[in-house]
Backbone as CSV, one residue per row, in Angstrom:
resi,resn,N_x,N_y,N_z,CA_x,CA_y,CA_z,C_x,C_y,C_z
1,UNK,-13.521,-129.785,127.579,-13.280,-129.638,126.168,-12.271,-128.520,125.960
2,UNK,-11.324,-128.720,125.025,-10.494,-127.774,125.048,-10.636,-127.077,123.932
3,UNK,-10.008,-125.845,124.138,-10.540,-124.665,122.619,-9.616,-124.534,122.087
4,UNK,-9.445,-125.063,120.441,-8.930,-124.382,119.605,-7.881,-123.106,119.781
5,UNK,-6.661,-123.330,119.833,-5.655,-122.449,119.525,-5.232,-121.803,118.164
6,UNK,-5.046,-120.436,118.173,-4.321,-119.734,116.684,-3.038,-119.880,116.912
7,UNK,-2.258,-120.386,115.874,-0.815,-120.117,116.419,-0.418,-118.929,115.089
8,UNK,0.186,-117.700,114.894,0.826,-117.447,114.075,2.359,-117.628,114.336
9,UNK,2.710,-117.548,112.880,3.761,-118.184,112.526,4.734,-116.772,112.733
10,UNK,5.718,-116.269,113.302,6.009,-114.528,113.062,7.585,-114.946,112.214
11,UNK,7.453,-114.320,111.111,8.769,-114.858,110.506,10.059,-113.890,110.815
12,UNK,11.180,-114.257,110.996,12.280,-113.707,111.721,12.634,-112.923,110.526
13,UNK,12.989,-111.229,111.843,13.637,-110.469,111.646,14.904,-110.305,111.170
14,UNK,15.987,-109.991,109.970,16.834,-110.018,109.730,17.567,-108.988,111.005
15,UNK,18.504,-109.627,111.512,19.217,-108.412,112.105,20.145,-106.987,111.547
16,UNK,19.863,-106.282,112.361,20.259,-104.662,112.451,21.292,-104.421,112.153
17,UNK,21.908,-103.895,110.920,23.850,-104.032,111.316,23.855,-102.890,112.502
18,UNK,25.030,-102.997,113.103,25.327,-102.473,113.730,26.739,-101.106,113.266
19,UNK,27.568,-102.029,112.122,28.643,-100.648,111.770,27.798,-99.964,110.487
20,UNK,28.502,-98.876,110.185,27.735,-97.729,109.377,28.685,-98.221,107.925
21,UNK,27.487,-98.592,107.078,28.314,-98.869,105.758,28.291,-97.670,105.001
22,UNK,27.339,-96.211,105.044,28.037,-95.457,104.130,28.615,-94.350,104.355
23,UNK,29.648,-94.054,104.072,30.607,-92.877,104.686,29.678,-91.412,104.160
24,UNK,30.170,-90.926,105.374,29.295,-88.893,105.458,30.036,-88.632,104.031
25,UNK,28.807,-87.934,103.480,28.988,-86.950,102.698,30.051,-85.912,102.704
26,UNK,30.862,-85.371,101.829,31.439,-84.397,102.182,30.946,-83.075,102.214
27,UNK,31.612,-82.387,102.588,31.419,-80.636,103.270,30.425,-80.195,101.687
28,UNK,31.193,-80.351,100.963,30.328,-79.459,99.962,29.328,-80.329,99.213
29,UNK,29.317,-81.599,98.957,28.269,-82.497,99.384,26.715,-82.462,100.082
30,UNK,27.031,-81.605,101.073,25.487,-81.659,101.809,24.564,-80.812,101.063
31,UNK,23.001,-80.920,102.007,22.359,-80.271,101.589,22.599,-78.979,101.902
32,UNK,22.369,-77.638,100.852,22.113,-76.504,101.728,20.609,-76.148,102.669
33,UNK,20.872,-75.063,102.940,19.973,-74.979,104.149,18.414,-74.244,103.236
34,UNK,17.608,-74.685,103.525,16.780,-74.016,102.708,16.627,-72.686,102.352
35,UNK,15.464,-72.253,101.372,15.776,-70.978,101.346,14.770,-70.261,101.715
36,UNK,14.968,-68.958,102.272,13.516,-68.446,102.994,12.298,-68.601,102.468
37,UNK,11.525,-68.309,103.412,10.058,-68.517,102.287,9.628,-67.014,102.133
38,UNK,9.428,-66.491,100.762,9.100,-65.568,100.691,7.900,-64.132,101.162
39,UNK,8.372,-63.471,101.461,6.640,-62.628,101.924,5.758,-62.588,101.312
40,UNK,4.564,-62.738,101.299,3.547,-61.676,100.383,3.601,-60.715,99.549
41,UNK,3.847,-59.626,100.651,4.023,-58.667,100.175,4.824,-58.417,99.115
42,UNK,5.918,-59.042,99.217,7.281,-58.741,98.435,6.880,-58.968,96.704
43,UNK,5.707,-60.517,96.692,5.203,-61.169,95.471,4.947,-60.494,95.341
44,UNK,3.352,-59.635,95.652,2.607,-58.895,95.023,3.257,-57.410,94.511
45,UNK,4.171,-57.355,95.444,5.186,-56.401,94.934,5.876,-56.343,93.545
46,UNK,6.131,-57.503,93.659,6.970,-58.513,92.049,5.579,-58.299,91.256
47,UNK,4.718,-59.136,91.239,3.895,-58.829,90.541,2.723,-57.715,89.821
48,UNK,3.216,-56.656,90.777,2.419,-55.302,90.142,3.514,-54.987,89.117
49,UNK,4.896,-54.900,89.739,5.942,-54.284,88.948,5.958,-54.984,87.553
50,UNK,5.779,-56.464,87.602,6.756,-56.929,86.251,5.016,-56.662,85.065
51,UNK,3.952,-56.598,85.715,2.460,-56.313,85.099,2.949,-54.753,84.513
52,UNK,3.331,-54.067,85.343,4.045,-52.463,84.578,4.397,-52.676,83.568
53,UNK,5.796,-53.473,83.708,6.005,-53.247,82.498,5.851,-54.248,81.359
54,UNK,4.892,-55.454,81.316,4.297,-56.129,80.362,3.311,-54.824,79.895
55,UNK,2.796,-54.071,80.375,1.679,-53.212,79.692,2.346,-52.331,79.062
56,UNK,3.528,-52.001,78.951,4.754,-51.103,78.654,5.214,-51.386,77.279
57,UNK,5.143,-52.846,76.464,5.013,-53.258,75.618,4.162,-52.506,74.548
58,UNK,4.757,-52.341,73.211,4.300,-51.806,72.368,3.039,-53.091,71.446
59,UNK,2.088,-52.257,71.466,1.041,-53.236,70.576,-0.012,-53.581,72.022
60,UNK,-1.311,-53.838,71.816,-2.282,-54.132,72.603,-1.999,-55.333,73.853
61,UNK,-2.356,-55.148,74.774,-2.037,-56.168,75.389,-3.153,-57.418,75.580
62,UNK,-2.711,-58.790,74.990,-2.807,-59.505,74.537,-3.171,-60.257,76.154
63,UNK,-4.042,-61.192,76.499,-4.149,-62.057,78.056,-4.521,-63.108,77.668
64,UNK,-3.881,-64.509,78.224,-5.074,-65.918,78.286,-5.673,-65.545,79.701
65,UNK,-6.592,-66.157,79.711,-7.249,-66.610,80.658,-6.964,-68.146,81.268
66,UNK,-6.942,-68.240,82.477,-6.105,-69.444,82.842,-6.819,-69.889,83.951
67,UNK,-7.505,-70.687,83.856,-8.288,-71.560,85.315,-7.806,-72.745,85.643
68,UNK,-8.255,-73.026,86.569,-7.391,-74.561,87.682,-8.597,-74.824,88.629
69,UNK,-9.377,-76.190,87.798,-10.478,-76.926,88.302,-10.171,-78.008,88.941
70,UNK,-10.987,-79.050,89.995,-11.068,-80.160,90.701,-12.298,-81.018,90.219
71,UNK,-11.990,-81.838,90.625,-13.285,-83.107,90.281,-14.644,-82.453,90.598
72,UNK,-15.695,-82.224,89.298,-16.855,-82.119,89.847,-17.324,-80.716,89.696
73,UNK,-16.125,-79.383,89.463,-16.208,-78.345,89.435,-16.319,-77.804,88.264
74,UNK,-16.938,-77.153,87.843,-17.026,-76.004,87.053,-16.116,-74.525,87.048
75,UNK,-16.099,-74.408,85.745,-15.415,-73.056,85.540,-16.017,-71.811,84.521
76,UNK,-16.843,-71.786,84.652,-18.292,-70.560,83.929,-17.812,-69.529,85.104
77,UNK,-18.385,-69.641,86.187,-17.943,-68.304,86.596,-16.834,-67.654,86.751
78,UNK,-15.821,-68.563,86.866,-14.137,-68.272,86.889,-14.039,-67.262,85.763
79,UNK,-14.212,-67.917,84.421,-14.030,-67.540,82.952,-14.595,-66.383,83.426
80,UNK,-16.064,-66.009,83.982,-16.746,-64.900,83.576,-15.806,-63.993,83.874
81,UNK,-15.992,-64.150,85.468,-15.193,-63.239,86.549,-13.722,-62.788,85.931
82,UNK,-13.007,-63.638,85.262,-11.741,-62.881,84.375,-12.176,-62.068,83.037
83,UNK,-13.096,-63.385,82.549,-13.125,-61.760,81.306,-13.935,-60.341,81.929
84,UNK,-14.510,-59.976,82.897,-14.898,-58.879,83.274,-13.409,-58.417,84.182
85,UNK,-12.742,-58.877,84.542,-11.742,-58.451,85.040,-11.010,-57.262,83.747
86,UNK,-10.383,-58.867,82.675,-9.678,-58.199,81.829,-10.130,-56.962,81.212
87,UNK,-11.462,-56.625,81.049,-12.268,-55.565,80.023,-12.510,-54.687,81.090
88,UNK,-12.110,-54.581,82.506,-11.793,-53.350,83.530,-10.921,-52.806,83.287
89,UNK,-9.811,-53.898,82.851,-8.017,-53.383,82.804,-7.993,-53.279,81.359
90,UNK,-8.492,-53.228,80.584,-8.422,-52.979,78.823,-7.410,-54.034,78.298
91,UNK,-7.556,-55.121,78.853,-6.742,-56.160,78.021,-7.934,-57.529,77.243
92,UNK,-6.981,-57.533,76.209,-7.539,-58.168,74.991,-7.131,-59.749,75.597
93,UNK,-8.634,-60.082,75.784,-8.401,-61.734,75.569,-8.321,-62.392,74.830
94,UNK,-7.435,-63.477,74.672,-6.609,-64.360,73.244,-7.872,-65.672,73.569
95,UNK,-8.427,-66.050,72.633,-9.158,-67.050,72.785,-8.376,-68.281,72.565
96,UNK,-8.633,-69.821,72.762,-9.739,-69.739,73.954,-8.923,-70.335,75.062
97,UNK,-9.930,-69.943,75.812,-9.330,-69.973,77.857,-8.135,-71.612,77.722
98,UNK,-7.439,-71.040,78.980,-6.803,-72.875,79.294,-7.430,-73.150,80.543
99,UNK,-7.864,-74.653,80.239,-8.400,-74.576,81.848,-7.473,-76.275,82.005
100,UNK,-7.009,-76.505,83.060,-6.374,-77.652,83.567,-7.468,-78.075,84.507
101,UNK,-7.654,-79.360,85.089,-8.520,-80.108,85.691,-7.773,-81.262,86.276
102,UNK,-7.451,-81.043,88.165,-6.883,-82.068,89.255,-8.129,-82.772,89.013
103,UNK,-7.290,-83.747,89.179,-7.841,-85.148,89.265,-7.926,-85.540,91.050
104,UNK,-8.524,-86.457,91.334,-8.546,-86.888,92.163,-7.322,-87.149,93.522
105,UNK,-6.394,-87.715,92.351,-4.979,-87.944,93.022,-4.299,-86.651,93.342
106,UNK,-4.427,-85.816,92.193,-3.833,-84.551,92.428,-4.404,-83.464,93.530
107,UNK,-5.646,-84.026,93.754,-6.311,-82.817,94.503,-5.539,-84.095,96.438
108,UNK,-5.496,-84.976,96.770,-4.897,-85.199,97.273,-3.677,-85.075,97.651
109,UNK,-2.940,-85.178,96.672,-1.296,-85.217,97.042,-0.716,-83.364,96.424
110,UNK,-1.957,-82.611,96.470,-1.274,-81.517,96.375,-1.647,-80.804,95.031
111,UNK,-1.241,-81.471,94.006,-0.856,-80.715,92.722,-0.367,-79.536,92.647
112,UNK,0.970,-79.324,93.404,1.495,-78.051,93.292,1.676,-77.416,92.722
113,UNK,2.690,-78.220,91.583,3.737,-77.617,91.009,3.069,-77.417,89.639
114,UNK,2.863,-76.102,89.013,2.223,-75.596,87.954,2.748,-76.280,86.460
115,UNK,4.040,-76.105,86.449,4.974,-76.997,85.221,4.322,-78.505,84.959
116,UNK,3.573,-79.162,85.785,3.416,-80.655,85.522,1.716,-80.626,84.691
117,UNK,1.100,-79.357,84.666,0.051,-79.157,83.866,0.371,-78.727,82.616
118,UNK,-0.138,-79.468,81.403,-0.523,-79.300,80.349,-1.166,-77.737,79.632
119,UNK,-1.881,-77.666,80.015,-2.388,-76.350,79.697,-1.474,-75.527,80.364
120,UNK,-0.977,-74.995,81.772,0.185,-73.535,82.441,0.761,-73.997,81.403
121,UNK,1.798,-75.139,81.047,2.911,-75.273,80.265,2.427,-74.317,79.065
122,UNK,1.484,-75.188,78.078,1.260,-74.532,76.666,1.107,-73.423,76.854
123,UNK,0.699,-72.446,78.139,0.408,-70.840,77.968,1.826,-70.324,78.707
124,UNK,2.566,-70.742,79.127,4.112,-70.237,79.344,5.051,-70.413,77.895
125,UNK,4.542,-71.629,77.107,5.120,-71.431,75.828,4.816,-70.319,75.283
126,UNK,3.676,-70.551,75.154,3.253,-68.957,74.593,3.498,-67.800,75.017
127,UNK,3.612,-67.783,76.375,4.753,-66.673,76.883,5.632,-66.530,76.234
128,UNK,6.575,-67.250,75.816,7.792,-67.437,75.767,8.152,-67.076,74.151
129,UNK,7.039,-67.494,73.567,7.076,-67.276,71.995,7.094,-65.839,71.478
130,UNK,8.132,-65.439,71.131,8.323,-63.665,70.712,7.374,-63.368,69.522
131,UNK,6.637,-64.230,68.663,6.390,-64.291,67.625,4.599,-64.148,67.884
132,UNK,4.302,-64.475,69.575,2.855,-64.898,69.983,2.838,-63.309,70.501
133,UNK,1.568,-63.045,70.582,1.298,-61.210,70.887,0.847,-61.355,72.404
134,UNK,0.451,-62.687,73.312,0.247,-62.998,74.486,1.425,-62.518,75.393
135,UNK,1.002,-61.213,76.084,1.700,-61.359,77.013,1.504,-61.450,78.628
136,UNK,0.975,-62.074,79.051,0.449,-62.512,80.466,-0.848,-63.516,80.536
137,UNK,-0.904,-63.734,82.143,-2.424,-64.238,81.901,-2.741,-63.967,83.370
138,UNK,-4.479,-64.155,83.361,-5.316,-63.656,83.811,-6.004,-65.241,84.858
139,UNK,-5.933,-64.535,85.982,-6.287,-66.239,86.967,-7.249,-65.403,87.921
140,UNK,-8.006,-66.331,88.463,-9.009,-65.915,89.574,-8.176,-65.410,91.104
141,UNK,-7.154,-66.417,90.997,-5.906,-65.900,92.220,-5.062,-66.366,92.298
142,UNK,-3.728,-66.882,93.055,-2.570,-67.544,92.269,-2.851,-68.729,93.181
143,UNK,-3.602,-69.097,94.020,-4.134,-70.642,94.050,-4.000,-71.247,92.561
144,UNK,-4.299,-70.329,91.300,-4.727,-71.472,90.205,-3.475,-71.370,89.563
145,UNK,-2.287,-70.797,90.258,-0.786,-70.821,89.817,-0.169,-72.191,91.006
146,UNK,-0.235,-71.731,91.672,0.413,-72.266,93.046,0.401,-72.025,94.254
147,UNK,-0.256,-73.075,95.056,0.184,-72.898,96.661,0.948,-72.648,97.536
148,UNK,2.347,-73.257,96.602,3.522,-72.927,97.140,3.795,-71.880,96.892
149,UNK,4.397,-71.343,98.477,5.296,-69.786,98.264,6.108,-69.514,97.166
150,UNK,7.229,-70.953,97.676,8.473,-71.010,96.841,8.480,-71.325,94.954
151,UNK,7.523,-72.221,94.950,6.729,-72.326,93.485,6.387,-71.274,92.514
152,UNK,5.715,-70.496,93.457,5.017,-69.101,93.150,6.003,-67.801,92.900
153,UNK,7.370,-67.817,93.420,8.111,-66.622,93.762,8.627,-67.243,92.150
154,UNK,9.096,-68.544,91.806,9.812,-69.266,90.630,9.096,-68.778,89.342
155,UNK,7.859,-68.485,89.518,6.853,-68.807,88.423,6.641,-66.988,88.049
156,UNK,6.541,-65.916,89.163,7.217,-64.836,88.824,8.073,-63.781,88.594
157,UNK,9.405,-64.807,89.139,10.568,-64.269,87.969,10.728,-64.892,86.992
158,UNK,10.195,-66.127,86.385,9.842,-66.662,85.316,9.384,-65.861,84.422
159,UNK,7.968,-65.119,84.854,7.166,-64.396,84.295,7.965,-62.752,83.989
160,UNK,8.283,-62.090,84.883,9.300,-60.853,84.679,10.806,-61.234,83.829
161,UNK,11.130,-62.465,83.716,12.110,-62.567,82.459,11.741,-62.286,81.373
162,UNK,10.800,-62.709,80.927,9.783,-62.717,79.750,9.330,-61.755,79.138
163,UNK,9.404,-60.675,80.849,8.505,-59.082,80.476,6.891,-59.688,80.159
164,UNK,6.196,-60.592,81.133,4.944,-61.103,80.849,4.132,-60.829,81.851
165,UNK,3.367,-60.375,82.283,2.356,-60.328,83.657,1.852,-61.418,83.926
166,UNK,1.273,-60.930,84.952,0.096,-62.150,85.714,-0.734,-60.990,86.705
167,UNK,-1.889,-61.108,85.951,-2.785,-60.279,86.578,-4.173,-61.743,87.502
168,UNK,-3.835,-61.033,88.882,-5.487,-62.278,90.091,-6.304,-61.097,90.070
169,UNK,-7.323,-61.711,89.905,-8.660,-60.691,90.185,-8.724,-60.921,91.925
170,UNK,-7.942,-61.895,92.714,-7.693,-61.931,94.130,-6.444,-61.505,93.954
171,UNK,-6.001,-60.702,94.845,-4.569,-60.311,95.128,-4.104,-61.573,96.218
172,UNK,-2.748,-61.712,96.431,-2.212,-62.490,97.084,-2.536,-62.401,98.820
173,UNK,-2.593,-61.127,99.274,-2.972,-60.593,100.435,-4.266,-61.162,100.616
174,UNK,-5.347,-61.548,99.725,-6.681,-61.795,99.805,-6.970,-63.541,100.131
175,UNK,-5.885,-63.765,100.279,-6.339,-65.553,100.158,-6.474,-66.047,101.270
């Protein structure tokens, strides 16, 4: 008795060209070479300084509070842990907190980049607003800014244009 054969069918490969249809880029064309990745030290450096002089500002200093949650998580103690922060450092919290919340996808593929949240955005507006008495904000550590070095170095000379702080109850050295 004979057994049953599978045949698949394998459908043909288009062939490979072989000449190069798109001509090199030119010289000034390419990419540049990346750019270093910044130290630690150097941030937290940036960031004590440009916190100087946001407190340097005439009139009370004004803080959001700013958390960055995942599926499933809570943020009660975050909140706490900053407002006892802020009322160490005598800054006035602007009610109420922003808290952003990765999603699933985001907690996968990263969610780096701080600008693509809803809430950082609305409290960098408010940075930004001369007319708003907010000047900085207050995070558990700059995980809830950014992972990225390079993200992170963007986000505080962002912040020192502004003359705005960013005070972590974790320092950068601590993560």
């Amino acid at each position: 008795m004979n057994a049953p054969t599978l045949t698949t069918h394998v459908p043909e490969v288009a062939p490979v060209p072989t000449g190069r249809t798109l001509r090199p880029r030119a010289d000034a064309q390419r990419p540049k070479q990346p750019l270093p990745v910044p130290a630690i030290a150097a941030l937290q450096t940036l960031r004590h300084t440009m916190n100087r002089a946001a407190l340097s500002a005439p009139g009370p200093p004004y803080v959001l509070l700013y958390a960055l949650t995942g599926p499933g998580q809570e943020t009660h103690d975050d909140l706490a842990a900053m407002r006892g922060y802020a009322a160490a450092k005598y800054l006035t919290v602007h009610e109420p907190p922003i808290v952003d919340a990765l999603d699933d996808t985001d907690v996968r593929t990263g969610g780096d980049d701080p600008l693509l949240r809803r809430g950082y955005t609305r409290a960098l507006q408010m940075l930004a607003d001369a007319a708003c008495p907010v000047r900085g904000v207050v995070a558990v550590s700059r995980t809830a800014i950014t992972i990225a070095d390079r993200l992170y170095q963007d986000q505080l000379t962002w912040y020192a244009a502004q003359q705005a702080g960013l005070w972590l109850i974790r320092s950068e050295t601590q993560i």
